[in-house]
N, C-alpha and C positions, 0 to 999 in steps of 0.2 A: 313402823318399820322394825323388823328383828333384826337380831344382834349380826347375823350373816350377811342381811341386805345390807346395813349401815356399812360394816367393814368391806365389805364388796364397794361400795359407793365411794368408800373414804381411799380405796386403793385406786379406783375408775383418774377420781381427783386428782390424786397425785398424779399417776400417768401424765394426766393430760398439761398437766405444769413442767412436768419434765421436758426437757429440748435440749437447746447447744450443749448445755454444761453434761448432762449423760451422754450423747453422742460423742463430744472430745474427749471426754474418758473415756469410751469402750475404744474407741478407736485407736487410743493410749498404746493398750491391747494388742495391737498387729500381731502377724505371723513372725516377723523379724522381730519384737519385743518378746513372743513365744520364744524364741529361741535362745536370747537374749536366759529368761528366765531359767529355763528348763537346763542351761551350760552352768548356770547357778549353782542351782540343786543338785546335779550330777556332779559340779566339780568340786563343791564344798558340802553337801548336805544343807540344814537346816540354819549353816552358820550366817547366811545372808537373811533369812526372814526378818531381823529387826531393820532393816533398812525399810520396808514396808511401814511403818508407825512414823518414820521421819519424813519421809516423800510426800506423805499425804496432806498433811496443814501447809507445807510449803508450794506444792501445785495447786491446792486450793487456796490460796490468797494469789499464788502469780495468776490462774487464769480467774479470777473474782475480775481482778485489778482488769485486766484483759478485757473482760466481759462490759464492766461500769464505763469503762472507757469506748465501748462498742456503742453503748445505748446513751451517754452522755452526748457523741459528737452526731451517734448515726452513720458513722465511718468506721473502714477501719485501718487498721495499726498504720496501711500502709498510705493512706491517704492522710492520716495526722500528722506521719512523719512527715511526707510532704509539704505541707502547710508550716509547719512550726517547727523544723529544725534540718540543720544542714542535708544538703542533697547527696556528702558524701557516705552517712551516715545508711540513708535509703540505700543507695547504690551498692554498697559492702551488703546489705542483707539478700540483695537480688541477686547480687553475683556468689553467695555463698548457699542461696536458697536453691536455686536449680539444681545443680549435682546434687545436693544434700537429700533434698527431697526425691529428685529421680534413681538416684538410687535407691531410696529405702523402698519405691514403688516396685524398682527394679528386684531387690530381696523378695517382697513379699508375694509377686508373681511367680515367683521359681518357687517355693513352698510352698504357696497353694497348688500349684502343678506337679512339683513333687509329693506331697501329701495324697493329692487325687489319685498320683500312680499305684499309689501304695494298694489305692482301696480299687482299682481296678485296673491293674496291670496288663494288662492286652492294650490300652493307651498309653503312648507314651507320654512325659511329662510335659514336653514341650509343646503338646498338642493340646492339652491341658492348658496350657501357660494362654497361651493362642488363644483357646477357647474363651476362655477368663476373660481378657483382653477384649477381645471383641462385644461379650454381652456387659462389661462395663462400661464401655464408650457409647455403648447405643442405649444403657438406660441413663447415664448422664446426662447424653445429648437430648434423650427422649421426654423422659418426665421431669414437668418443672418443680418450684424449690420446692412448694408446700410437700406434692408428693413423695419425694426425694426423700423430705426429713421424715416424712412420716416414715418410708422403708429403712430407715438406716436406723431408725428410733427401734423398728422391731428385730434388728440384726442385732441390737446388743443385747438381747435376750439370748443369742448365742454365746455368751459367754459363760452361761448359768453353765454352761456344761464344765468348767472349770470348774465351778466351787463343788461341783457333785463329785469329780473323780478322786480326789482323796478320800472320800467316804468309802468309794469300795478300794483300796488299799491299806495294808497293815499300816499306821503310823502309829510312832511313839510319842503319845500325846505331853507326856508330859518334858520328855526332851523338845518338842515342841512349842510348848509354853516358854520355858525357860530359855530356846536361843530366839524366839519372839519379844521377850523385855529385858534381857542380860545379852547386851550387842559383844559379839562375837569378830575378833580381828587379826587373821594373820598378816606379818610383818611380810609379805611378798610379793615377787609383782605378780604374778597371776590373782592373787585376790585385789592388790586395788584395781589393776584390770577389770576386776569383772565388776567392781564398786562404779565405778567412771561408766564404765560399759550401761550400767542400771540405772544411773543417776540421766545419762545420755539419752537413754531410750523412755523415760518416765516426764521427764522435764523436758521438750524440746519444742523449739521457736515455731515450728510449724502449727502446734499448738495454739499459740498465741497470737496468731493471725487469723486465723480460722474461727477461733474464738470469739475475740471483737467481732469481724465481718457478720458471723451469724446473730450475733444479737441485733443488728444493726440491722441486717437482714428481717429478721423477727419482726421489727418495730415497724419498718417500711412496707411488711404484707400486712398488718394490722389495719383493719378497714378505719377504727377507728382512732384519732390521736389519741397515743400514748405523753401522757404528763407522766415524769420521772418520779417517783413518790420512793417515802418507805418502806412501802406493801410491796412494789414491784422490785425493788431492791432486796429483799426479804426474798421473797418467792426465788427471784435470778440466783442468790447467795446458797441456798437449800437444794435449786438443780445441781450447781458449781458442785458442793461439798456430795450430794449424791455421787453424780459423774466420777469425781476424784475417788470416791471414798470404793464406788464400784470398782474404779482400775486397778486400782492397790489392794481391795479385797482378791482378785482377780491373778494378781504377782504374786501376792504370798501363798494361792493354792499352789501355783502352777511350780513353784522352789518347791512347798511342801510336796507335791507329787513326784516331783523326780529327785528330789530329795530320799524320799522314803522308799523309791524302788530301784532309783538306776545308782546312787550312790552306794546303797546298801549291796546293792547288787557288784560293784566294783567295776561300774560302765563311767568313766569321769570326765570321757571327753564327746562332747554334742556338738554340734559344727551347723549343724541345721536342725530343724525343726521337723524334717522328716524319720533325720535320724532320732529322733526326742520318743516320735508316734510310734516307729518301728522297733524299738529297744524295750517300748513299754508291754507289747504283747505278746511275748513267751514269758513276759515276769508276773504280767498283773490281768489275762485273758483278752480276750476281744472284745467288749465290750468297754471298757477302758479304753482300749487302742483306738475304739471308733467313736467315741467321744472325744477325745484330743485331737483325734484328727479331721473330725468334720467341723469343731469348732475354729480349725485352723483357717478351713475355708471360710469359714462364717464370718471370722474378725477379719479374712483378708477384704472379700464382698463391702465388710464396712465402711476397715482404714482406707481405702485407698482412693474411693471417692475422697475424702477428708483431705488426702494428703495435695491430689493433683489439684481439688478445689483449693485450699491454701495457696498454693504456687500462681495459679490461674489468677485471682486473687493479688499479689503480690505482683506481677506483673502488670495485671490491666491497669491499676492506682498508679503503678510509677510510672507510667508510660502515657496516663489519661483515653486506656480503650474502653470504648465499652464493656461492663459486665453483669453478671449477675449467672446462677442460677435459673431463675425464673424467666431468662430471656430466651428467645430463637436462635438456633445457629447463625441465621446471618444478620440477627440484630448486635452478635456479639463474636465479630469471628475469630479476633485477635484471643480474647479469654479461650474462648472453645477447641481454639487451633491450638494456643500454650498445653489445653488440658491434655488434647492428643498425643503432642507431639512427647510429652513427660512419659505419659503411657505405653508409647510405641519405643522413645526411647528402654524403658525400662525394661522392657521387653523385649530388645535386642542384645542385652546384658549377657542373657542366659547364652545364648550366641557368640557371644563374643569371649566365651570364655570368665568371664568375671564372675566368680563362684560367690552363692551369700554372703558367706563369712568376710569375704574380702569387702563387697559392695557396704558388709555390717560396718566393717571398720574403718572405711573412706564415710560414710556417713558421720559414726559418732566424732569423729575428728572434727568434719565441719559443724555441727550440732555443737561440739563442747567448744568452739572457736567464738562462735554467735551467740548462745546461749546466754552467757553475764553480760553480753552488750545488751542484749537484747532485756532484761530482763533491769537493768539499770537505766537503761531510755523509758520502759514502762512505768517502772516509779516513779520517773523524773516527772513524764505525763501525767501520772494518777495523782501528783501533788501539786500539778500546775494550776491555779485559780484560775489564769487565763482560759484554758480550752475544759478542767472539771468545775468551776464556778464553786457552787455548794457542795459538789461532789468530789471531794479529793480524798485524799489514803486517810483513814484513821489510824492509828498509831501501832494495834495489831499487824494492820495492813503491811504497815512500813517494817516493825521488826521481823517478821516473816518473810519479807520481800528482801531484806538483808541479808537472813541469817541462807536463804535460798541463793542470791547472787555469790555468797562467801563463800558457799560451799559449789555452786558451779564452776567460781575462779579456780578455787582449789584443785577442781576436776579438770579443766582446759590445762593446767598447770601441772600438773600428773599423767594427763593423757599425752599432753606434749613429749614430757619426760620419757614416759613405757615407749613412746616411739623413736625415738633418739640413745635410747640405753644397748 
């Protein structure tokens, strides 16, 4: 075998090991975490990129933890909780889960439909929106899990288009570097706003349901019994840090990109993600502009399966309905009905007047509300010997998982505050 077959083989491989852990991180990614970013870049320049280096060990040990704890019980988050700890606990995550989530489904359906206008304005956005809506209800309903993850596996090769578009724009690499590992802080509320805002959109519970459930999922289409070993702990640990390490490669283009043209340019304020696409092509040509903005579609196609399966998810376990992916509409109506109705809610949003930004910020509210609950209950479980036996936190695990719940306290604690000031 020559050197091109081997490395073609050795990349085939890896693919094929790849799953939950890179799907949760592209999905990370949404159209409303684009936006998120891109207000970044524009509003500060480069001075957010080192937050990128921090978020990354910290979401990779909370969704590890998530994940061990998927393929340990075979359940997930929301079925453990059930079992092993107060029902008031369960309850507070379902009742902060719906809004939380329906909105952000809400967000990301209005910017891929605004996005779409952009690129062919004779439609309008909401018919766009509509559109969307419709062909993702009917391939969720349609094709089961295996297929499912397979296509959302190859949607997160639409991110690639992120790390390419800084390459065709002028950046200052070496100011680049230096607010990359020398972290950059103004004393104001608009910058920790948008610190909270990042931390919210990077690290969020939805995540971590999602995450368990599919490993758990994984193991149960597995023809054959999976025994929990080293190797398969290894292999799961490698997608994790992949995934993670993809989303966060992924945020710091997308800073560095509107960083280096819209901030330069003296554009500071982004509000959407259409605005983000449309601001970029008198600065930086059209082929830039259509790379950001079909990736916009790209990651919405991916998150949002993610998001309304988490909710679905998260429902069926508290309630004891039937669910799954891989089942029939009417083996599972309760899950399949929850998925729609998130959907449709979300999608009356734009209707209703509820603009992204607003849907953005009623989200990260409830995100940074749950987030250190959430995130303090998972440790509690990843060190329980009762439900992880030999599989509890190693001590990485746990300092990582700390310094992550400190610094989301922090966040719910500051985002409380920006809204009350």
């Amino acid at each position: 075998m020559n050197r091109a077959a081997k490395i073609s083989a050795r990349i085939k491989k890896t693919w094929r090991m790849l799953g939950p852990g890179v799907i949760t991180g592209a999905s990370d990614d949404d159209p409303s975490g684009i936006a998120t970013y891109s207000q970044a870049g524009a509003g500060f320049g480069f001075a957010t990129l080192w937050i990128a280096i921090i978020t990354f060990p910290l979401m990779a040990a909370v969704q590890e933890m998530c994940a061990r704890i998927g393929m340990v019980t075979q359940e997930g988050l929301t079925a453990t909780l059930k079992k092993k700890y107060p029902k008031s606990i369960l309850y507070l995550m379902a009742l902060f889960s719906f809004p939380a989530i329906t909105l952000n489904i809400g967000a990301d359906i209005q910017a891929m439909g605004a996005v779409a206008n952009l690129l062919i304005p004779q439609i309008p956005s909401f018919a766009f929106s509509i559109l969307f809506t419709v062909l993702l209800v009917s391939c969720i309903i349609k094709f089961p899990y295996q297929k499912l993850a397979a296509v959302l596996k190859w949607l997160c090769l639409s991110l690639l288009l992120y790390i390419v578009v800084p390459f065709l724009v002028h950046a200052d690499w070496v100011e680049v570097l230096k607010s990359t590992f020398i972290p950059t802080i103004h004393f104001n509320k608009a910058f920790f706003e948008i610190l909270v805002a990042i931390l919210g959109t990077t690290i969020s519970p939805y995540l971590f349901f999602w995450q368990a459930t599919m490993e758990a999922e994984d193991i149960s289409h597995n023809h054959k019994k999976i025994i929990i070993n080293k190797r398969i702990l290894d292999n799961m640990k490698m997608d994790i840090d992949f995934g993670m390490l993809f989303s966060n490669l992924v945020m710091f283009f997308i800073i560095l990109t509107t960083g280096a043209v819209l901030y330069k340019a003296g554009i500071r304020q982004i509000d959407t993600v259409g605005q983000a696409a449309k601001a970029l092509e008198p600065l930086t040509g059209k082929l830039t502009y259509l790379l950001f903005a079909v990736g916009v579609i790209g990651t919405g196609f991916l998150a949002i399966p993610v998001l309304a399966g988490s909710l679905s998810y998260i429902l069926a376990e508290t309630f004891h309905w039937k669910e799954g992916l891989d089942k029939k509409f009417h083996e599972a109506k309760g899950f399949y009905i929850t998925l729609i109705v998130s959907l449709i809610v979300g999608l009356l949003l734009e209707f209703l007047g509820i603009s992204p930004i607003q849907a953005l910020i009623y989200t990260a509210v409830l995100y940074g509300l749950t987030a250190p609950v959430m995130i303090a209950v998972i440790m509690h479980i990843g060190n329980n010997k009762k439900v992880m036996g030999e599989f509890t936190n190693k001590r990485l695990s746990n300092v990582l998982g700390s310094i992550a719940l400190m610094l989301m306290s922090a966040a719910a604690i500051a985002l409380i505050y920006f809204q009350f000031k």
